[in-house]
C-alpha positions as CSV (number, residue, x, y, z in Angstrom):
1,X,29.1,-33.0,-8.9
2,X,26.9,-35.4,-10.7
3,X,25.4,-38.0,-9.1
4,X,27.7,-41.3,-9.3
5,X,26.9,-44.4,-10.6
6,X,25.0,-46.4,-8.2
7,X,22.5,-49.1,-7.8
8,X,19.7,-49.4,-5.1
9,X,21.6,-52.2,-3.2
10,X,23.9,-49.7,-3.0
11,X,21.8,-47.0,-1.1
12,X,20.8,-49.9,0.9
13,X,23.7,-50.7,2.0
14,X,25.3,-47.0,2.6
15,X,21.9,-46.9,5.0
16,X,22.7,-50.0,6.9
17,X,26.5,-48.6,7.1
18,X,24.8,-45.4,8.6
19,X,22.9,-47.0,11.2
20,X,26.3,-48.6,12.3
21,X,28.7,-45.6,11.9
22,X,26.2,-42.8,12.5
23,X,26.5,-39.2,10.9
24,X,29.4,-36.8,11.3
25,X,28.3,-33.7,12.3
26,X,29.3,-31.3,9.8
27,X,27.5,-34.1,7.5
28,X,24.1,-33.4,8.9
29,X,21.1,-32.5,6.6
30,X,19.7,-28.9,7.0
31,X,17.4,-28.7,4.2
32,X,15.8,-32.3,2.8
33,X,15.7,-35.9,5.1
34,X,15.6,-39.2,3.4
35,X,12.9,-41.2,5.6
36,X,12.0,-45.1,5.7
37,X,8.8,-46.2,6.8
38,X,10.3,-47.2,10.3
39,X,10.8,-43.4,10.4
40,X,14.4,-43.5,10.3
41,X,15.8,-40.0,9.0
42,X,18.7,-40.0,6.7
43,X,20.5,-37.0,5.0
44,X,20.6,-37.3,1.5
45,X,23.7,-36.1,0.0
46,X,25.5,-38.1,2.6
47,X,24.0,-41.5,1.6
48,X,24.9,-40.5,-1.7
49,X,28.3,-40.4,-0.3
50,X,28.5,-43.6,1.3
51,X,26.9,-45.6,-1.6
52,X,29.3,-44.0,-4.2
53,X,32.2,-44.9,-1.7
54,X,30.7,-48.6,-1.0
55,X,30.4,-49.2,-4.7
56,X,32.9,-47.3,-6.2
57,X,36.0,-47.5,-3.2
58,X,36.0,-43.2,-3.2
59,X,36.3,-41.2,-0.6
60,X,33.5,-40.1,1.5
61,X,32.7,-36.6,1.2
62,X,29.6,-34.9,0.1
63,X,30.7,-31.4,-0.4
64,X,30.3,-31.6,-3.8
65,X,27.0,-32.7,-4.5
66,X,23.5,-30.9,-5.1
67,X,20.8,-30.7,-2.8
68,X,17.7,-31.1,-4.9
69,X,19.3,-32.9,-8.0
70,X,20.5,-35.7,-4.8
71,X,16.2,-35.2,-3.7
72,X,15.3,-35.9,-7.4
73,X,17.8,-38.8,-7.7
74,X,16.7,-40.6,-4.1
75,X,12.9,-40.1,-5.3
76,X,13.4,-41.7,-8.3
77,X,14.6,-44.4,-6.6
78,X,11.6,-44.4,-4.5
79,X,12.4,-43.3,-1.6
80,X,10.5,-40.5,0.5
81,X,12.7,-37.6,0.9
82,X,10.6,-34.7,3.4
83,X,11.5,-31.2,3.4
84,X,13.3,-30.5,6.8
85,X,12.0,-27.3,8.3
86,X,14.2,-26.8,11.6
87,X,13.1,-23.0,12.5
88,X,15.0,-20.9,13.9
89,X,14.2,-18.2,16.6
90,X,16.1,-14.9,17.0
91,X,15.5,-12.4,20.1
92,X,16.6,-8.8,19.7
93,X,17.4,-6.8,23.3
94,X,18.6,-3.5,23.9
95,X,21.9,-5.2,24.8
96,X,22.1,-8.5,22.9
97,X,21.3,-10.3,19.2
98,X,21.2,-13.8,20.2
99,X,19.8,-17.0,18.2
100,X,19.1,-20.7,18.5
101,X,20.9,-20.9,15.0
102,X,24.4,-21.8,15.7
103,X,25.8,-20.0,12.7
104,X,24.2,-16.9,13.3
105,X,26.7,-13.9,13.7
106,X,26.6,-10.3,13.9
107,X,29.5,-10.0,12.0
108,X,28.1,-11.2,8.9
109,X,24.4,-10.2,8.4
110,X,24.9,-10.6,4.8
111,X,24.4,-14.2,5.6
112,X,20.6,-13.2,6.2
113,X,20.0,-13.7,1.9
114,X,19.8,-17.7,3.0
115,X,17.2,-17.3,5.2
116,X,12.7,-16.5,4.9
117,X,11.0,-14.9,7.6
118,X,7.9,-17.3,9.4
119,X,6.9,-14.4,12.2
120,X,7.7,-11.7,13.9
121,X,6.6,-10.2,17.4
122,X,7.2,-7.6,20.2
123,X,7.7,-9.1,23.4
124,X,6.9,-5.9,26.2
125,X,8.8,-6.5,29.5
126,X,5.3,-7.4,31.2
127,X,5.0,-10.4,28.8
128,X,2.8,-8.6,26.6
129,X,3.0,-10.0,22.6
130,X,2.4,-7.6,20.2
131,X,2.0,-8.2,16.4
132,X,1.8,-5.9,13.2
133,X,-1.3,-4.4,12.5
134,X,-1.3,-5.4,8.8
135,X,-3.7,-3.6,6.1
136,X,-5.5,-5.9,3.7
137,X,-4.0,-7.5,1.2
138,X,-0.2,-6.8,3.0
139,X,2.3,-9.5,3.1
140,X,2.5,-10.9,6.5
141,X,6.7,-12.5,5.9
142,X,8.7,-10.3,4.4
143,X,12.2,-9.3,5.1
144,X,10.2,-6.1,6.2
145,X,8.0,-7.5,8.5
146,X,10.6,-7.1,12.2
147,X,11.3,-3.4,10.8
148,X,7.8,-2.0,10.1
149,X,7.1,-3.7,13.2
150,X,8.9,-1.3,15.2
151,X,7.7,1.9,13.1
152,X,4.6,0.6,14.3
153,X,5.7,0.0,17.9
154,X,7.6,3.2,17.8
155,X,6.2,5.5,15.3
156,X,5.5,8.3,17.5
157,X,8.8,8.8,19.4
158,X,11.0,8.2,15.8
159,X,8.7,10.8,14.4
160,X,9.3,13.6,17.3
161,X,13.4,12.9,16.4
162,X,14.9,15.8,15.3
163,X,16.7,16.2,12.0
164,X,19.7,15.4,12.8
165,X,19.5,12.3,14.8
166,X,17.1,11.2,12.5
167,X,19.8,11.5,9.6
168,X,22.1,9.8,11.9
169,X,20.0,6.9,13.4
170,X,22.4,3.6,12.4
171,X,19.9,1.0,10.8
172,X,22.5,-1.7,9.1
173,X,26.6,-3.0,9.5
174,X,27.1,-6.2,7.7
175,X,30.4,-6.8,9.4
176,X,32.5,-5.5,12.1
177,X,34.1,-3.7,9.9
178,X,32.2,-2.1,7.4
179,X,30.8,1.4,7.8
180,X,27.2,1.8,9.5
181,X,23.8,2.3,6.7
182,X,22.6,5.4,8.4
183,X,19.1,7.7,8.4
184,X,15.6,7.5,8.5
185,X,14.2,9.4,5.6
186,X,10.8,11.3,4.6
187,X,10.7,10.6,1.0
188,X,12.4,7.8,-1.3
189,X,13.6,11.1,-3.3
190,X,16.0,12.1,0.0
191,X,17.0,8.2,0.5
192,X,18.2,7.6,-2.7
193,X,20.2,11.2,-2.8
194,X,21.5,10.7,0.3
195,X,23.0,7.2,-1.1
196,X,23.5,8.2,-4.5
197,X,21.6,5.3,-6.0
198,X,19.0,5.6,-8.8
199,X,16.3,2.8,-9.1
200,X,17.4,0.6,-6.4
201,X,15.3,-1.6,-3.7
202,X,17.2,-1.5,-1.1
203,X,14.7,0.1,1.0
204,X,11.7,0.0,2.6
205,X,8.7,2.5,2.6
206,X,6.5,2.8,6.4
207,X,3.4,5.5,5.8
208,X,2.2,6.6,9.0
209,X,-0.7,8.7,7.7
210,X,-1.6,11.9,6.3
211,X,0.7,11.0,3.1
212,X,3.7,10.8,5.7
213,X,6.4,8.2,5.5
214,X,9.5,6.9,6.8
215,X,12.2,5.2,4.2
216,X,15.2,3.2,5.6
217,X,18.0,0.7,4.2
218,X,16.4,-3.1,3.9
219,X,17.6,-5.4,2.3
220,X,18.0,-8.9,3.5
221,X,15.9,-10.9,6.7
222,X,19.0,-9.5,9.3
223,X,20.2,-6.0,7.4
224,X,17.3,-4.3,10.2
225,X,18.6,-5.9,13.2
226,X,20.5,-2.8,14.1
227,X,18.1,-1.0,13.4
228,X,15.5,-2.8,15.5
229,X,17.7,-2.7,18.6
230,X,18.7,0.9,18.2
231,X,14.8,1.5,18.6
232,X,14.9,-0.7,22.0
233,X,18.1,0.9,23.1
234,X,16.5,4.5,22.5
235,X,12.5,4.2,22.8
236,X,11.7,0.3,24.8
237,X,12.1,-0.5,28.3
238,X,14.2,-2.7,30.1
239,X,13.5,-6.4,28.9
240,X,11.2,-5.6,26.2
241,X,12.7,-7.5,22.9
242,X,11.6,-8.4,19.8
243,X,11.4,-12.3,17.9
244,X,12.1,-13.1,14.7
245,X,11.2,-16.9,13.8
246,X,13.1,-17.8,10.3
247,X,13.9,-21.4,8.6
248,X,16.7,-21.7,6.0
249,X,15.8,-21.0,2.6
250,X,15.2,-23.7,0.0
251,X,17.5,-23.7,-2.9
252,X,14.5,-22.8,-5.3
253,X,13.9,-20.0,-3.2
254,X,17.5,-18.5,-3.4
255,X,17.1,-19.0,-7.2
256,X,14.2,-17.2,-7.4
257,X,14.9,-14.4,-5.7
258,X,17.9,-13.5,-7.3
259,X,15.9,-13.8,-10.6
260,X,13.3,-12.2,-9.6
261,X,15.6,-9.4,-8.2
262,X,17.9,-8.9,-11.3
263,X,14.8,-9.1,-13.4
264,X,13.2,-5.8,-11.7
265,X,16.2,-4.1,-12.1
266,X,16.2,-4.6,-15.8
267,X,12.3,-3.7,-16.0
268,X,12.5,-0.9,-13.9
269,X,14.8,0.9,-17.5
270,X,13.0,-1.0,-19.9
271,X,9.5,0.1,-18.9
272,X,10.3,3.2,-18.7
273,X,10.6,3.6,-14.8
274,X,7.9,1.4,-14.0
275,X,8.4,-2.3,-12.2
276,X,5.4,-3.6,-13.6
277,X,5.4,-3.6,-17.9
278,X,1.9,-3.1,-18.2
279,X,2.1,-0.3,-16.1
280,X,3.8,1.2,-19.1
281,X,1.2,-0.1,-21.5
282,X,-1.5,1.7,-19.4
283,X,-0.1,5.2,-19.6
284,X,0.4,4.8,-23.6
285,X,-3.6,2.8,-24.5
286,X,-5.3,4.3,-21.5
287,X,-7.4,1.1,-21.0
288,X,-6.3,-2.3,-20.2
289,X,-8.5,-5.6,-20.3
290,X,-7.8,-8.4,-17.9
291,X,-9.5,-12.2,-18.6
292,X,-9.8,-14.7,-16.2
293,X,-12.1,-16.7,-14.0
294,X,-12.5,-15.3,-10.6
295,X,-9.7,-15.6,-8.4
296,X,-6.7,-15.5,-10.4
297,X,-5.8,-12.4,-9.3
298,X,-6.7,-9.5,-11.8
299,X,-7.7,-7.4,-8.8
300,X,-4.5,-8.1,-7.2
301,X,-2.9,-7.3,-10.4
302,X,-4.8,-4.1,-10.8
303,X,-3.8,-2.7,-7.1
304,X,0.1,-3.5,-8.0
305,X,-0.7,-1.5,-11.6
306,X,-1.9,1.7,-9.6
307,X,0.8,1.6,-6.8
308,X,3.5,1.5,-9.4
309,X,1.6,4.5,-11.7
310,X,1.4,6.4,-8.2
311,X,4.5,6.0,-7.0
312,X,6.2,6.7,-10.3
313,X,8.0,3.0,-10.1
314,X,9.3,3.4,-6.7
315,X,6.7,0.2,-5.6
316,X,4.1,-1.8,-6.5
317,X,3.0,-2.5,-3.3
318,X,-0.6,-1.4,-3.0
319,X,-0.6,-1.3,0.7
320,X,2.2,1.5,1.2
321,X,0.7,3.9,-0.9
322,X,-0.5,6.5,1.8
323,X,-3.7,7.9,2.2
324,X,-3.4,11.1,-0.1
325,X,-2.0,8.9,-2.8
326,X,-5.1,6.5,-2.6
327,X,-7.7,9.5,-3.0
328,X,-6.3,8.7,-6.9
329,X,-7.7,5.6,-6.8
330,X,-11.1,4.4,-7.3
331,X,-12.5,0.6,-7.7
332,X,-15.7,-0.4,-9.5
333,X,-17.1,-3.6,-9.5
334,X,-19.9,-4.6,-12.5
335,X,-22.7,-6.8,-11.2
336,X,-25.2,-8.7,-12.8
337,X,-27.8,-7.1,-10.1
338,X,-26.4,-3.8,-11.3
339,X,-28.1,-1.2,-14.2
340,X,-27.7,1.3,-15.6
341,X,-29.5,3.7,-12.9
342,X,-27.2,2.1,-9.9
343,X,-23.7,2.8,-12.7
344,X,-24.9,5.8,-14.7
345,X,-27.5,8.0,-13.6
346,X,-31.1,7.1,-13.0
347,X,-34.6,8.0,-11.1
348,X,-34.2,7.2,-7.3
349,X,-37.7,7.2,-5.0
350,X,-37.8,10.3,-2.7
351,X,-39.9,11.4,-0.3
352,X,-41.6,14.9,-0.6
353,X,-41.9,17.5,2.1
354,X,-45.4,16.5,2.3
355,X,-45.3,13.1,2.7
356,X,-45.8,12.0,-0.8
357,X,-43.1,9.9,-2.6
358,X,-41.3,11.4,-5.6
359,X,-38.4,10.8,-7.9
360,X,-35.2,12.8,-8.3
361,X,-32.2,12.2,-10.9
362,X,-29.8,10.4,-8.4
363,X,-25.7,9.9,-10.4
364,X,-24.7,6.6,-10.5
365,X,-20.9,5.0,-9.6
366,X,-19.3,5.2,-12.5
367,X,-20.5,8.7,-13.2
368,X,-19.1,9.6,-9.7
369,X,-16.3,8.3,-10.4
370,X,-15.6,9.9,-14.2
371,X,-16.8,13.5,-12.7
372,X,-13.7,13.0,-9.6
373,X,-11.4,11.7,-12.4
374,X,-12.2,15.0,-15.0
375,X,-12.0,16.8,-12.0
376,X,-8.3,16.4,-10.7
377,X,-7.6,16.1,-14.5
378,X,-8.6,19.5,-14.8
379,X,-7.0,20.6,-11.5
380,X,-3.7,19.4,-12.8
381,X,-4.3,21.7,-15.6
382,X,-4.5,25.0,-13.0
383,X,-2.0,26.9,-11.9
384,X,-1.1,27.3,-7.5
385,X,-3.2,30.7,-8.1
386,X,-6.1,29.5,-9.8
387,X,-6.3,26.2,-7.2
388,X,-5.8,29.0,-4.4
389,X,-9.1,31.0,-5.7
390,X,-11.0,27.7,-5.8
391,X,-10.3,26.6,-2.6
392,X,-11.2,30.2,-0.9
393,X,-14.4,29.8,-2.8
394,X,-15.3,26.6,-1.7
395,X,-14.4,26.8,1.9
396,X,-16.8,29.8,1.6
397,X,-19.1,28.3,0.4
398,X,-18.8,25.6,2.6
399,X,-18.4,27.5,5.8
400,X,-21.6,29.2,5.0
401,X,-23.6,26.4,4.4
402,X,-22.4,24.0,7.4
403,X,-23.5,27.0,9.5
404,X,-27.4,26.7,8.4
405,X,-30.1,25.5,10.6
406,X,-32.1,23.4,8.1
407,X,-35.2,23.2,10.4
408,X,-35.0,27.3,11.3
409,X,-38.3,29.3,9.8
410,X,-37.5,32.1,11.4
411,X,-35.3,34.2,8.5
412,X,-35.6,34.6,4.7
413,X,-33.9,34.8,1.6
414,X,-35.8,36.9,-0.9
415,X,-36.1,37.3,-4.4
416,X,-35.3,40.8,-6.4
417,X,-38.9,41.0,-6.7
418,X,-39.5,40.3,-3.0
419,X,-40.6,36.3,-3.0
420,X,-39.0,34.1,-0.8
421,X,-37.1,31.2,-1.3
422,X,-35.7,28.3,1.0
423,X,-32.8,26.0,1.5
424,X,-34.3,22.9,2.1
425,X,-31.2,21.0,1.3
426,X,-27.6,20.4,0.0
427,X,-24.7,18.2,-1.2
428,X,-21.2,18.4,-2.8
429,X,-22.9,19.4,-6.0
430,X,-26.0,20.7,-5.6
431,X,-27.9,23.9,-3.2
432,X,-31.6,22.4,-3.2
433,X,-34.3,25.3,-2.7
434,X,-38.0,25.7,-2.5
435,X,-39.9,28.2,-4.1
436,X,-43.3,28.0,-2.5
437,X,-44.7,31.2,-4.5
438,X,-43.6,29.8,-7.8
439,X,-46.8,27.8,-9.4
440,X,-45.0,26.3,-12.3
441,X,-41.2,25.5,-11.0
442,X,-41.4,25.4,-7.4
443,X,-38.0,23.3,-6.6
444,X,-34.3,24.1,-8.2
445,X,-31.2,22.8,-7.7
446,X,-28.7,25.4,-7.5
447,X,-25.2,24.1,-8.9
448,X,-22.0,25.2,-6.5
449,X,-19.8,24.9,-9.7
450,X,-21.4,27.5,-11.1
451,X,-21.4,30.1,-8.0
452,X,-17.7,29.1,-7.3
453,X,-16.6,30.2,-10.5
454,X,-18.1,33.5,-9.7
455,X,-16.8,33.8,-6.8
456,X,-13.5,32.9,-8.3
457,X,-13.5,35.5,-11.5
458,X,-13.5,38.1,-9.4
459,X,-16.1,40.1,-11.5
460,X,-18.4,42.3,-10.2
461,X,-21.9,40.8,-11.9
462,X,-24.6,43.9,-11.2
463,X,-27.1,42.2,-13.1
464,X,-28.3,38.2,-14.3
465,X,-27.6,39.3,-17.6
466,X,-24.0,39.0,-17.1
467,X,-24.2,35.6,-16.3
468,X,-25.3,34.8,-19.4
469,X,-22.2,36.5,-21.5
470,X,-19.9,35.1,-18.6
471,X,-21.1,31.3,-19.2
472,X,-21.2,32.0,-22.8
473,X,-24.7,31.6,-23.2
474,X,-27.5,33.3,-25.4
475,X,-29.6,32.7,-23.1
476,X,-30.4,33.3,-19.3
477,X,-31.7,30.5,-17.0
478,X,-34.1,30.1,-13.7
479,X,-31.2,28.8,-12.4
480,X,-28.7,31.7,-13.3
481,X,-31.3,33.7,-11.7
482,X,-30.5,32.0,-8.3
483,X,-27.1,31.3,-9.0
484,X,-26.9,35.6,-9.4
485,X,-28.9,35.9,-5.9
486,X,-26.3,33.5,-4.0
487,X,-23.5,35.4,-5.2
488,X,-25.1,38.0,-3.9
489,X,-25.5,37.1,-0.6
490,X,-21.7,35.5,-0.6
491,X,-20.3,38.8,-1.6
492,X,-22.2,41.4,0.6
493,X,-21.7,38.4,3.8
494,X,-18.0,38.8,2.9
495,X,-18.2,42.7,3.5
496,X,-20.3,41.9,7.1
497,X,-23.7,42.9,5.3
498,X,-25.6,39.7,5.4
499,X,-29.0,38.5,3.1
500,X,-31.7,37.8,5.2
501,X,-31.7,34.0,4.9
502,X,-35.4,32.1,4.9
503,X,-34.0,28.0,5.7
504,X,-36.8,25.2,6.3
């Protein structure tokens, strides 16, 4: 209903009539307050009512007019009309859902779209206050705030359920009536087949580690009540509950989230899969250029990018990504104190066995980073058998070297020709040695690459020559040399015939 045509003596005098009459009850204000520098409080749409029925003879009766267009009109006037923010607090028990919000019901939890989330907490029986552990950069209210809490609260006892109360454990029932939202899944893939819905959001993802996760039904600030309490009624003790403080949604904020809502829906097809359209644009140009002073939020923006790549459009939501899915990730920050040794590769000061300072070729960030990136680029190219070799390879390797005393003198590694040679040192990359009888190259880095695809071929190299023809070089190297002798000793250790090893 529009606002009626009415003059500021009117609202003057619909106020005066209010402080004679009072308010009807179901007339009270639950989202604005019109307020006069006495600091009398006056609902809005209600004055409206009495001024149009002072001026104009209606009826009174403000059921029919707007909240914020009544706030706009009032302000314009001059009045000061405050946001009312009456919170609400609602305590979960094993045997009860009560709240200091008189229209709260259990039989209609759909009624929890109206409402935002302030905090949540568990209360132990002891009076001990627990509050989610939240990673950086996580939303703190969110209509999955009370849930999460208890998969924090309760992780390890939902994880020990077995498979069939776990695909039976009740989470949400709108009304009496309706049929229970059941299971706590392992993958969004087994949620969404078990409820045969496709690109929906009507859940929530909890990662407990080691690329592990739990996916239930969430929807609104209420539709995990049940399953809140069904974790107190199973797992808590006697008078342990948990608190949910809410307030009533402002009519901007319904608006917006249905639009925002309805709007990932729709970009969920048209970008193809992902929530996020320059997620999309990533995949196709490969690079993407972000302008902005700092703290506008391209970093932000660059998190929810990578989530929603990751989690092939599933979320965007940096923070539930789990640990084996963040390995994928990398960030690197440019810095004017930065070069081109600390970003690409460069000299770095070392200090010699003898005491004397030195310089070695150290890689820099970014070149870290392109070689991991090639890397499981490549690995994504490899069948299950060929990452099966490399990993038997490396874990010998591995094995063999985290076994080394560094500082023993008291075995060797020789030479064909009978000159020793010592470890001194190694890294993901690199075996260092020392070759103290060599006058003209008397330190070598061995590359691990290089005797991990030996290992891997399965050949049978009886001579350095073969290295050459199996690199596909012309020719031979120092290093080949001692990349032949550690495949040596890796092959006759395997058979239980060990090299002497010299270490220092």
């Amino acid at each position: 209903m529009a606002i009626p045509k009415i003059k500021l003596k009117d609202i003057m005098d619909a106020l005066k009539y209010i402080d004679e009459n009072g308010v009807p009850f179901h007339n009270q204000s639950t989202k604005y307050e019109l307020v006069t520098e006495s600091g009398r409080k006056y609902p809005p749409k209600y004055v409206i009512a009495v001024a149009d029925h002072l001026a104009n003879d209606t009826d009174i009766s403000a059921d029919g007019f707007n909240a914020v267009e009544t706030k706009n009109f009032l302000q314009g006037q001059g009045f000061d009309i405050q946001t009312k923010q009456e919170k609400f607090e609602l305590t979960i028990t094993a045997d009860a859902v009560t709240s200091t919000d008189k229209r709260f019901t259990m039989s209609n939890l759909s009624l929890g779209d109206n409402y935002k989330p302030l905090d949540t907490l568990f209360k132990k029986a002891d009076g001990t206050e627990i509050r989610r552990i939240f990673n950086k950069g996580e939303r703190r209210n969110s209509n999955q705030t009370m849930p999460r809490l208890a998969f924090q609260i309760f992780e390890k006892q939902i994880a020990s359920l077995p498979v069939e109360e776990r695909e039976e454990f009740p989470t949400c029932r709108y009304t009496a009536d309706s049929e229970y939202y059941k299971g706590i899944f392992l993958s969004v893939d087994e949620y969404k087949e078990h409820y045969h819905k496709s690109n929906t959001f009507e859940y929530m993802i909890y990662s407990y580690g080691n690329g592990r996760v739990f996916v239930i039904y969430s929807w609104n600030i209420f539709s995990t009540i049940i399953f809140v309490q069904e974790c107190l009624k199973r797992f808590g003790e006697i008078g342990d509950q948990f608190v949910l403080i809410y307030r009533e949604k402002e009519e901007v904020e319904t608006i917006q989230t249905e639009t925002e809502m309805a709007a990932q829906e729709e970009l969920v097809q048209q970008f193809k899969g992902y929530r996020n359209p320059y997620s999309s644009m990533l995949i196709e140009s490969k690079n993407i250029i972000f302008r902005g002073a700092p703290g506008t939020g391209k970093s932000y923006l660059a998190k929810e990018i990578a989530a929603d790549i990751i989690s092939d459009g599933y979320f965007d939501d940096y923070t539930l990504l789990s640990d084996e899915q963040r390995k994928q990730v990398e960030f690197v920050q440019f810095h004017p104190n930065y070069d081109y040794t600390d970003f690409v590769e460069g000299l770095r000061p070392k200090i010699n066995e003898d005491g004397s300072m030195g310089f070695e070729l150290h890689d820099g960030v970014f070149k870290r980073f392109v070689a991991r990136a090639r890397k499981n680029y490549e690995d994504s190219q490899k069948s299950r058998e060929e990452i099966a070799k490399e990993v038997s390879a490396n874990t010998m390797i591995e094995e063999y070297l985290d076994n080394l005393d560094l500082d023993s003198k008291e075995a060797g590694l020789q030479t064909l020709s009978g000159h020793k040679f010592y470890i001194t040192s190694y890294d993901e990359r690199h075996i260092n040695v020392s070759i103290p009888d060599n006058e003209t190259v008397d330190k070598l880095s061995i590359s691990r690459d290089n005797i991990r695809k030996m290992i891997e071929s399965g050949k049978k190299f009886s001579k350095v020559k073969d290295l050459t023809e199996f690199f596909g070089k012309k020719f031979g190297t120092q290093g080949y040399y001692y990349d032949f002798l550690f495949f040596m000793r890796f092959r006759q250790r395997n058979r239980g015939s060990p090299i002497p090893l010299l270490i220092r």
